[in-house]
N, C-alpha and C positions, 0 to 999 in steps of 0.2 A: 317304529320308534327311531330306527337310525336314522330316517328323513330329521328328525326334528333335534339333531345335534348340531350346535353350534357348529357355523364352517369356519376356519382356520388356514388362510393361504398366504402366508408370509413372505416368504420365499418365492412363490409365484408370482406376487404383487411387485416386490421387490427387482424382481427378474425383470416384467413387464414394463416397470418404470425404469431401469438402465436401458434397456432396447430403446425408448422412447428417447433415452438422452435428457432425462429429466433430474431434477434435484427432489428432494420431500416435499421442498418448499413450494417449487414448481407446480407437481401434482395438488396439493395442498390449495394453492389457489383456483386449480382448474375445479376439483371438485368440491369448491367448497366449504371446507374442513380446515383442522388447522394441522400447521405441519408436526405436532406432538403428536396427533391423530394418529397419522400416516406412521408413523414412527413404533407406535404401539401395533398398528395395524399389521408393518412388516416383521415383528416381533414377536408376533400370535399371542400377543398380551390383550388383543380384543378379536371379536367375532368379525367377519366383513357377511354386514348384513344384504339382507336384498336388496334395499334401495340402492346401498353401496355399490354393490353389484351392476345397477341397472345406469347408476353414474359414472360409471368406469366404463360400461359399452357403447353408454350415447356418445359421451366426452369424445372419446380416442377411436370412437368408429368400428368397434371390434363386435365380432361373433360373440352371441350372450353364451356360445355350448363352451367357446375357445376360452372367456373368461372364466368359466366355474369349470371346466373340465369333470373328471371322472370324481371329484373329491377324495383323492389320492384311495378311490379301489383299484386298479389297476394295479399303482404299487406293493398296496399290502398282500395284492394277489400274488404277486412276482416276489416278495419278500418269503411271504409263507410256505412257498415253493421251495423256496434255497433254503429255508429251514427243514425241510422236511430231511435234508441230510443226511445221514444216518451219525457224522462225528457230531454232528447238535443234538443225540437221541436222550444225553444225559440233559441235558441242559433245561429247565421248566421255559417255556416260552407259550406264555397265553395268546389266543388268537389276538383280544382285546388289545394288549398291549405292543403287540406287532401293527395292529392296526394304526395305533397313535404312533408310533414313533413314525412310521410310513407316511399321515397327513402330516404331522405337525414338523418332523426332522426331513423334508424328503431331499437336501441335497445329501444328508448324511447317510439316508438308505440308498441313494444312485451310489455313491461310493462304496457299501457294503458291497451290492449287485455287481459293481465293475470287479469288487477284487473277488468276487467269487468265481466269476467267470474266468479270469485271467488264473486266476490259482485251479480251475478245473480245465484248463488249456493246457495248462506246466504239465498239470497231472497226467492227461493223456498222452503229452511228448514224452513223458519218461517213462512210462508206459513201453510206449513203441520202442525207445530205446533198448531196454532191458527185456524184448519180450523173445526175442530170437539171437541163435550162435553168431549172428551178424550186426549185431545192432547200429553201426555205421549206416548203413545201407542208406536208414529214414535221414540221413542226416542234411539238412540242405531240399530236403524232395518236396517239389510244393504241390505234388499231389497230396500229401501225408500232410502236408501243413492244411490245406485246404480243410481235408477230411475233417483234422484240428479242429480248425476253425469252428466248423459247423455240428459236431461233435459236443465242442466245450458248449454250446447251446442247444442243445438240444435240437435241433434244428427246426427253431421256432424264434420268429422274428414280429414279435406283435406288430412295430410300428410298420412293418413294410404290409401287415395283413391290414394297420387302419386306412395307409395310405390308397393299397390296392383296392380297398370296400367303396371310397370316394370315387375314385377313377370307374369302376364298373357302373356305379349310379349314373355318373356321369353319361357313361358311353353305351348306356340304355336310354338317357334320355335324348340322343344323337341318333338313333337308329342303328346302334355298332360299331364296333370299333372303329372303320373304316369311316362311318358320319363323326365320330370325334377327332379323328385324325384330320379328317377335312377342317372342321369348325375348329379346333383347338390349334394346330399346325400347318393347318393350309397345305397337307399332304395330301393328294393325292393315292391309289393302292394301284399298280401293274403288277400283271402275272406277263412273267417273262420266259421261253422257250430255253433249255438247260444249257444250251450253246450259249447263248446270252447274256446270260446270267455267270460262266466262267467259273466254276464251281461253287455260288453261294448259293445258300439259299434263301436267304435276307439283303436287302440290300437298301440303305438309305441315301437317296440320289439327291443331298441339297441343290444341285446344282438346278433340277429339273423338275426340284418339289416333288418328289415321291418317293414311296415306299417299293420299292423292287419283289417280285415274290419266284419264285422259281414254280413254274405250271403246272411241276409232274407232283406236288405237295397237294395232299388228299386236304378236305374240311379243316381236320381238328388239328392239322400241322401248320396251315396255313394262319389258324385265329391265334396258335398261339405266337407265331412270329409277329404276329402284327401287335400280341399282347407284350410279347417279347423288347420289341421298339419302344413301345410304351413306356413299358416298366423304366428304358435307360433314358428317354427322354424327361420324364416326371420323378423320375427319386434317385437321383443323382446323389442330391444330401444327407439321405440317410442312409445310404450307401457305403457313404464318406464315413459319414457318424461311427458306421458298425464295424468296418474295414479298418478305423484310427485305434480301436482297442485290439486289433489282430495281431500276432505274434508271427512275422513272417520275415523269414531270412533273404528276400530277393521280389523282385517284382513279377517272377511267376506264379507264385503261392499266391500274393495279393490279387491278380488279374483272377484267377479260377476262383477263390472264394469271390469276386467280384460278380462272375459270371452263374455264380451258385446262388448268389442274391438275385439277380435278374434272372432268373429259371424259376426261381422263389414267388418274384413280384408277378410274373405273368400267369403262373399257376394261379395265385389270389385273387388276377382283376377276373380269371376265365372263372373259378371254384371262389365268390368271395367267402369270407370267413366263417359270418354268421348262416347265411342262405345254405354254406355247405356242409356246416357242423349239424346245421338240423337236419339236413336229407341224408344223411352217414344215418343216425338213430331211424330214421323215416325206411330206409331200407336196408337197415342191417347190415352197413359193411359189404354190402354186393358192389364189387367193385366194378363191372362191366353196367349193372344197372344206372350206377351214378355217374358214368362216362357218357353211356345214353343220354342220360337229364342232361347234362352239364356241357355238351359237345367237345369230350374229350375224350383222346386216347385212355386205353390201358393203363399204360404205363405214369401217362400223365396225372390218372385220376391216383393211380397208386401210391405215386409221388408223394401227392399231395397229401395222402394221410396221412403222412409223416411229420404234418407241420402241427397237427390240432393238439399243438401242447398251448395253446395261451391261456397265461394264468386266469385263473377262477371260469373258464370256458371248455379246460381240457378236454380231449376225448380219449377211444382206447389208444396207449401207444404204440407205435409199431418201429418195426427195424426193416430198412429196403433195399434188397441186394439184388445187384444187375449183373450176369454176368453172360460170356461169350461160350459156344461151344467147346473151347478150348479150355475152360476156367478161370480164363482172365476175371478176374473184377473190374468194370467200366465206370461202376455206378455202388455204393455204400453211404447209404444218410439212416442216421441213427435218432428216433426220438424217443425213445425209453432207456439208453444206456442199458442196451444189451453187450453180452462177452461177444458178439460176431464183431462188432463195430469196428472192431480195428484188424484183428486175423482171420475173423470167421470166412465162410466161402469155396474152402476148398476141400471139405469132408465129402466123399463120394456118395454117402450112403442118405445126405440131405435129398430131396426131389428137384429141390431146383436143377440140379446136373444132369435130371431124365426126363423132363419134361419137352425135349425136343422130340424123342420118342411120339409124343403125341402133340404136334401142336396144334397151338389156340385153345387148348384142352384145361380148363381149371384142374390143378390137383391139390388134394390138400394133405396133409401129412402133422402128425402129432411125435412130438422129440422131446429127447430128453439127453442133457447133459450130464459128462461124467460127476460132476457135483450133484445130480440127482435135480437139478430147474430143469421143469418142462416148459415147452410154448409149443405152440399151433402157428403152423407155415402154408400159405396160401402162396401157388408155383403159376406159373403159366410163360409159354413163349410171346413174344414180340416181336414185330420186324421195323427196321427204320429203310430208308430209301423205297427205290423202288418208283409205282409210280407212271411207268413205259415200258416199250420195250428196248430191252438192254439195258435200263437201266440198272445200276447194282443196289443189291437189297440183302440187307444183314440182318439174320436172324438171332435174337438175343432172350433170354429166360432170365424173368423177373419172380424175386418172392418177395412176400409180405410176414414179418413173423412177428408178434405176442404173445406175452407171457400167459400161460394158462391161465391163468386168474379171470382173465379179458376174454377169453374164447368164446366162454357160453354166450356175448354179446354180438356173435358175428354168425349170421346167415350159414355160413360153410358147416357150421355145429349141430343146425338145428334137424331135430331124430335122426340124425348121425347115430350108429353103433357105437359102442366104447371098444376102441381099441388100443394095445399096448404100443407107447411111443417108441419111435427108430433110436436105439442109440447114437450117438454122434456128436463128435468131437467137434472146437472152434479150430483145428488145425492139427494136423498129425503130429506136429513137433511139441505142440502142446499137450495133447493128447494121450490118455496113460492107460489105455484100454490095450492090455496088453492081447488079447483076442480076437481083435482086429484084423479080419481075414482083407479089409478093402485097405487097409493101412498102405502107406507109399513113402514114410520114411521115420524111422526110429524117434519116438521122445526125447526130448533133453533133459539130460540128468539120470536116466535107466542105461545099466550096463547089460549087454547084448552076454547069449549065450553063447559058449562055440557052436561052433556048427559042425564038427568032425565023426562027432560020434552023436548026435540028435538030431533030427528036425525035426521042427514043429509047424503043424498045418497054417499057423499063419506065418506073413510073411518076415518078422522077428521074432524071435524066441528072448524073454530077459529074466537076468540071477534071480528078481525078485517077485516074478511073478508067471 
């Protein structure tokens, strides 16, 4: 039945004719019609019917998919989403009529969507601000802004997943990335010895038409650099697009979320959207299996599950923490708006912290936070470099976590025993678990015991607990 609802693109039509540098009157003649027509038409006071349709693509030369587009699902999907909100929980909001306002308002809902993003941006700066005895610290830091960035969205970028879905058709129908780099940019691809190459491992040689690649780069390192090129040669503009609504106090914050977009777009053209959202269901979230399929790294394929929030296509969400044997965090990309996203990481008693103990080892571990939210965490080590000999190779442990809800949907569960989740905090300072024998430094806000006359087996003691 939805097939056979009037279509209504006003505002598109409208759009279409300024690009063109046209007047009503202009169009009007081209197609036919008269310019009241056209008038009504960008007014959504009449249908633009097929034929209409099919006079607008001969005319002006255009794609029949580019003229009628998604008949604004896409948006109502994206709208429906930002609804689900929890401050919009009072509010009645029918699907039906989010739907219309989506086709028939859509510069009004782009507007809605900017300012929700921008006011869920604010949100998580102040956040950060006010979450530790320092709150200075984040201020200016364009790693934090970065995080921001990709944080306030979910870290899910439709247009850069439709973009990268073209580009991979594309460069299957070249024989590879390397025959589209040929046919599309007259690139050439060298693998170049690490001396040579001067510490990159990419390298773009206009001068000499090639693609540079550093030798000691295994399969699934090498496809993604060259997807990696890709990505910054063909979507520059939406780049721009996505970067223009970013809240960044210097052009280092800008450059990293920059560079978090093309990490994005290269995963897409290697994992395209749809192709990878069906084989996640097809194998359960087996993340080493879909790295097989897909000739990608671990860590890569892991990544990448972090993106499948596109509206009306989502899949389960996860949260993906990279971190060093040291505890550094290298790597935090959030697409469920989990509490790790911005402090989690440094709880000892998570797995990611022991899984170097055993690596290349999947582990999996069930948790539960001092508020009583459980999720399922999926551990394993990773190496980068490497390659030769001598060369240097850093060993790094990656998780994957969702919220229980999602679990029973993921391979790692299945005739799994039930067992009781790790307690653990998103950060000691945060953290009120006054029993805490791994504890490493007092809460904020709890007054400590003396210590003259008690101790207590962990390593603070407090008044109120």
């Amino acid at each position: 039945m939805a097939k056979d609802r009037p279509v209504y693109m006003g505002p598109r039509l409208r759009r279409l004719r300024r690009e063109l540098g046209l007047t009503q009157a202009d169009m009007a003649a081209d197609l036919e019609i008269s310019a009241s027509y056209v008038a009504l038409l960008e007014r959504n006071q009449r249908p633009l019917t097929a034929d209409m349709l099919l006079r607008l693509a001969r005319t002006y030369k255009l794609d029949m998919a580019e003229v009628a587009g998604d008949g604004g699902t896409e948006q109502t999907a994206r709208l429906q989403a930002v609804l689900k909100d929890p401050m919009f929980a009072d509010i009645d909001l029918p699907a039906l009529a989010t739907g219309d306002v989506a086709v028939n308002y859509p510069g009004i809902t782009e507007a809605l969507l900017r300012l929700y993003t921008s006011y869920r941006e604010e949100h998580l700066a102040l956040a950060d601000r006010g979450a530790g005895p320092e709150p200075q610290e984040d201020a200016g830091d364009p790693v934090a802004e970065s995080r921001r960035f990709l944080a306030a969205r979910r870290n899910s970028f439709p247009a850069l997943d439709d973009a990268a879905e073209k580009l991979a058709a594309e460069a299957e129908a070249e024989g590879g990335l390397t025959g589209w780099l040929k046919a599309r940019h007259n690139l050439r691809v060298r693998r170049l010895p690490t001396d040579v190459m001067a510490g990159s491992m990419r390298r773009l040689d206009r001068h000499r038409d090639a693609v540079l690649l550093d030798d000691t780069l295994d399969s699934a390192s090498s496809q993604f650099q060259l997807a990696l090129q890709i990505a910054y040669l063909e979507m520059r503009k939406p780049f721009d697009a996505l970067l223009k609504d970013g809240q960044f106090s210097g052009t280092s914050g800008q450059r990293l979320a920059r560079r978090a977009l093309a990490s994005y777009g290269a995963a897409a053209i290697l994992m395209p959207y749809t192709a990878f959202a069906k084989a996640v269901e097809a194998k359960r979230y087996d993340v080493e299996a879909l790295a097989r399929q897909f000739g990608a790294s671990f860590e890569q394929t892991a990544h990448r599950l972090t993106t499948l929030q596109k509206p009306g296509q989502e899949r389960v969400p996860f949260f993906f923490l990279r971190v060093d044997p040291a505890g550094n965090v290298s790597k935090r990309l959030d697409g469920a708006g989990f509490p790790f996203a911005r402090h989690g990481g440094s709880c000892p008693l998570w797995s990611v912290h022991r899984v170097f103990e055993t690596p290349r080892e999947v582990v999996t571990q069930w948790l539960e936070l001092p508020d009583g939210q459980r999720y399922f965490s999926v551990a394993r080590t990773v190496t980068a470099g490497g390659g030769g000999w001598g060369a240097p190779r850093v060993e790094r442990a990656i998780a994957l976590c969702c919220a229980a809800e999602h679990a029973h949907r993921l391979i790692y569960t299945q005739d799994a025993p039930a067992v009781e989740p790790t307690p653990i905090g998103v950060t000691c300072r945060l953290c009120h678990r006054a029993q805490c024998m791994a504890r490493s430094a007092p809460p904020i806000g709890r007054d400590m015991l003396p210590d003259d006359y008690r101790r207590t087996r962990a390593p603070f003691g407090f008044a109120d607990g």
